[in-house]
C-alpha positions in Angstrom: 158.6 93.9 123.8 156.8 95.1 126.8 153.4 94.9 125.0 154.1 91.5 123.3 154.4 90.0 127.0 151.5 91.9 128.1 149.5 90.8 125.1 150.5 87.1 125.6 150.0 86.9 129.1 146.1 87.9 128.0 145.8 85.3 125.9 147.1 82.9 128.2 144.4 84.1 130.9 141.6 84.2 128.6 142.6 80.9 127.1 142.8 79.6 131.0 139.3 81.2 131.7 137.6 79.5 128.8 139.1 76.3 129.7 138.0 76.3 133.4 134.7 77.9 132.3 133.6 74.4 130.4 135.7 72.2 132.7 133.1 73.1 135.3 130.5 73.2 133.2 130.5 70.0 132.1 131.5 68.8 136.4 128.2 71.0 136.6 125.8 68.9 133.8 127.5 65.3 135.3 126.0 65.8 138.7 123.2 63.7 139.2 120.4 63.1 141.6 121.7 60.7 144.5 119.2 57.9 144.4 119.8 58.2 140.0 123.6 57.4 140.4 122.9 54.6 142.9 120.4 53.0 140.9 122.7 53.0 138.1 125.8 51.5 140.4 123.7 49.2 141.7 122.8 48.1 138.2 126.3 47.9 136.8 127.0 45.0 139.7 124.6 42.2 138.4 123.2 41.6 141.8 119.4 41.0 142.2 117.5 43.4 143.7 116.1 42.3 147.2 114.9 45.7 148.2 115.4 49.4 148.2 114.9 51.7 151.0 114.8 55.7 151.6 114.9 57.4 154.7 114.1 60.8 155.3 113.9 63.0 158.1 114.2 66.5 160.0 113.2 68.7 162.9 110.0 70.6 163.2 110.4 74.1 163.6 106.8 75.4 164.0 105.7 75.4 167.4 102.5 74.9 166.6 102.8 71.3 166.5 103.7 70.9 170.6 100.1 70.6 170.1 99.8 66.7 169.7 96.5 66.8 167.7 98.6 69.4 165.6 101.2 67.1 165.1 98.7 64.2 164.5 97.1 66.4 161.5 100.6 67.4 160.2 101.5 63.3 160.0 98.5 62.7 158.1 98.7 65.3 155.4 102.4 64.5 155.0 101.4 60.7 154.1 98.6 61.9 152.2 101.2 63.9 150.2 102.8 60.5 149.1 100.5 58.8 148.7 98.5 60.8 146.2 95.5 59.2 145.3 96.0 55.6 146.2 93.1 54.2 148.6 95.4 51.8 151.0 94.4 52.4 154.5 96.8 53.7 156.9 97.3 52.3 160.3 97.7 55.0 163.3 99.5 53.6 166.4 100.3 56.2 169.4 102.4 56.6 172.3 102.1 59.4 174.7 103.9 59.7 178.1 105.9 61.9 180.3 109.0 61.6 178.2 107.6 61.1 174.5 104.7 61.8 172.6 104.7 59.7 169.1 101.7 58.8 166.1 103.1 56.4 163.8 101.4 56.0 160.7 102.1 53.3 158.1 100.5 51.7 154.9 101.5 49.3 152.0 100.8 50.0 149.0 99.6 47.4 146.0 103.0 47.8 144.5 105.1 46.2 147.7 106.2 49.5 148.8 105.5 50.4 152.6 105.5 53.6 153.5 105.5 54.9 157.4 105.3 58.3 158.9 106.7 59.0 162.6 106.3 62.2 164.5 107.5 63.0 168.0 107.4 65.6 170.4 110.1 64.2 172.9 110.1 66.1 176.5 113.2 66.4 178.1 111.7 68.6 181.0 112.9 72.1 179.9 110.7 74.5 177.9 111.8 73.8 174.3 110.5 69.9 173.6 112.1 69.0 170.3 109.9 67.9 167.7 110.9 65.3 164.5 109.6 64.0 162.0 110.9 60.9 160.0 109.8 59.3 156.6 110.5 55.7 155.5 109.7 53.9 152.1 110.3 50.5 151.3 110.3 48.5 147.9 110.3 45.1 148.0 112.0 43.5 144.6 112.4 47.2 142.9 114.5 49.8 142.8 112.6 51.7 140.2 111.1 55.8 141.0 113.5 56.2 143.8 114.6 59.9 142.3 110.8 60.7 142.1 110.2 59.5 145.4 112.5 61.8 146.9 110.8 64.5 144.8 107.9 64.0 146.1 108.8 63.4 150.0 110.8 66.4 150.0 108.4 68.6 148.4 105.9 67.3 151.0 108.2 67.9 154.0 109.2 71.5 152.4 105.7 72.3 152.2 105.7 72.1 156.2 109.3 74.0 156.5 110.9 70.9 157.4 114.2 70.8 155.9 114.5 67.0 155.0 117.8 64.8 155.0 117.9 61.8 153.3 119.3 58.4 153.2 119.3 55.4 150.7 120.1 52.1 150.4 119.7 49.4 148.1 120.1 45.5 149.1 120.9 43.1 146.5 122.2 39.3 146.4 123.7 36.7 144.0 123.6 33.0 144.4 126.3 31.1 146.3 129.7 32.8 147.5 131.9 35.4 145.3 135.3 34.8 144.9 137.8 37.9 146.4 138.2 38.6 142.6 134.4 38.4 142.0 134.1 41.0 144.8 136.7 43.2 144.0 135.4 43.6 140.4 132.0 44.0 141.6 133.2 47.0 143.9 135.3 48.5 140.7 132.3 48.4 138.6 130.3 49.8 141.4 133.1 52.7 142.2 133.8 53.4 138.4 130.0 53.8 137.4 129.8 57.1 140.1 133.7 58.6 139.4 134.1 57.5 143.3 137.6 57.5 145.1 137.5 55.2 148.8 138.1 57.1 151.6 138.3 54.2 154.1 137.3 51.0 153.9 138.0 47.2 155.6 138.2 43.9 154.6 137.4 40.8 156.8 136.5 37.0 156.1 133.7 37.4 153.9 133.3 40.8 154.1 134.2 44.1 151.8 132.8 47.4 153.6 134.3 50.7 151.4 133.5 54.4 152.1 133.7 56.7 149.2 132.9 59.9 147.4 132.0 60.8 144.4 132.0 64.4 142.1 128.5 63.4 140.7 126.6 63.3 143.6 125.4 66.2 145.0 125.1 65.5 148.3 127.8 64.5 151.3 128.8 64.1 154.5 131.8 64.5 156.6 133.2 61.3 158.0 137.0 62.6 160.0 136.9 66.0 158.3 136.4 63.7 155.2 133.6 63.8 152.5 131.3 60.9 152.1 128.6 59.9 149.9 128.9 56.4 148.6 128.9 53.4 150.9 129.1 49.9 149.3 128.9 46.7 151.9 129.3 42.9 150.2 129.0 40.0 152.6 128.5 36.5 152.1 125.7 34.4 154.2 126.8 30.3 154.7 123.4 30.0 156.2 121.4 31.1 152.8 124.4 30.0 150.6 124.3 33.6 149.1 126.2 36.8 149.0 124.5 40.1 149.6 125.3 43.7 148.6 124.1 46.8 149.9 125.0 50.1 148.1 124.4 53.3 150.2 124.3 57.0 150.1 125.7 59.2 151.8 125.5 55.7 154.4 125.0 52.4 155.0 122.4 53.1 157.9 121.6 48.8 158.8 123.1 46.0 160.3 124.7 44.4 157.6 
């Protein structure tokens, strides 16, 4: 009797270990790039693509680069990095006081994506300045390449030790003003097409703003011990008669 239990209860485990083994296995093959799972929310809403935008940025650990011509070199190899062979020229503005010392570098390329590069050194009178480095690119119209645009800006930023973070956003619009029911099944389609739950959300006059999470992104933050990665804005403009949408991750990080 003794060994029928015992052989049961082995089955049962080794049943239970199979089953867990490809339940996380397939969680495992579901998660998705980010920027691939908004694109493809963003998409499922039928909203018009204004723009998309990418922000990355970190902290420069090699001090090295207290050396501003250093950190002027560093800026420029960073934007040659991303931009690989295109032949746009770059504009170089600086800004060097007691406090701060900045090169801001910035291009557009044929496409309608801008790209801008901005290191500082900032000096807050002790003897370990901070130094950052931040990354923005911006497609007018398009949300296309935004998962190999991270690839790339991150590989160029790893390349220096700079451990990048990154946010994106994409802005969208229809014509005229939704309905509450045209917004709320925009924001279903949105949530459903990423697995997302709301964490916390609020709902004004002509306004949805929703915080969420989702398994298939693989990437977070914590908002009140609570994760985040999807954040979905939808607001409607009397001025330009049209209703806008911004889809984020982790963040919406504009006025909206």
């Amino acid at each position: 009797m003794k060994k029928s239990y015992s052989m049961l209860l082995l089955i049962f485990i080794f049943v239970l270990a199979i089953f867990f083994s490809i339940y996380f296995t397939k969680m495992q093959q579901n998660v998705q790039s980010p920027e691939s799972t908004l694109v493809k929310c963003f998409n499922s809403s039928g909203a018009k693509v204004v723009n998309a935008e990418m922000y990355f940025w970190g902290e420069i650990e090699d001090i090295r680069y207290n050396d501003f011509n250093k950190l002027t070199k560093l800026s420029k190899d960073i934007m040659d990095d991303i931009k690989g062979e295109s032949q746009e020229e770059v504009t170089v503005n600086t800004v060097r006081n007691d406090y701060i010392q900045e090169v801001n570098l910035s291009t557009t390329m044929k496409n309608n994506t801008t790209i801008s590069v901005v290191s500082q050194i900032r000096n807050d009178k002790t003897d370990k300045p901070e130094r950052y480095i931040s990354v923005r690119i911006l497609k007018e119209l398009s949300n296309d390449d935004m998962e190999a645009i991270r690839d790339r800006v991150i590989a160029a930023m790893d390349r220096y030790g700079i451990d990048a973070h990154v946010n994106s956003c994409i802005t969208g619009s229809f014509e005229g003003k939704l309905t509450d029911k045209q917004m709320n099944d925009v924001s279903k389609a949105i949530f459903k097409g990423a697995e997302a739950r709301k964490v916390e959300g609020i709902r004004e006059r002509n306004l949805i703003s929703v915080s969420a999470y989702s398994p298939v992104i693989d990437d977070y933050i914590k908002v009140d011990d609570k994760k985040v990665n999807l954040n979905l804005a939808i607001r409607y403009n009397a001025f330009e008669d049209r209703t806008y949408i911004w889809l984020a991750t982790p963040v919406i990080s504009k006025e909206y």
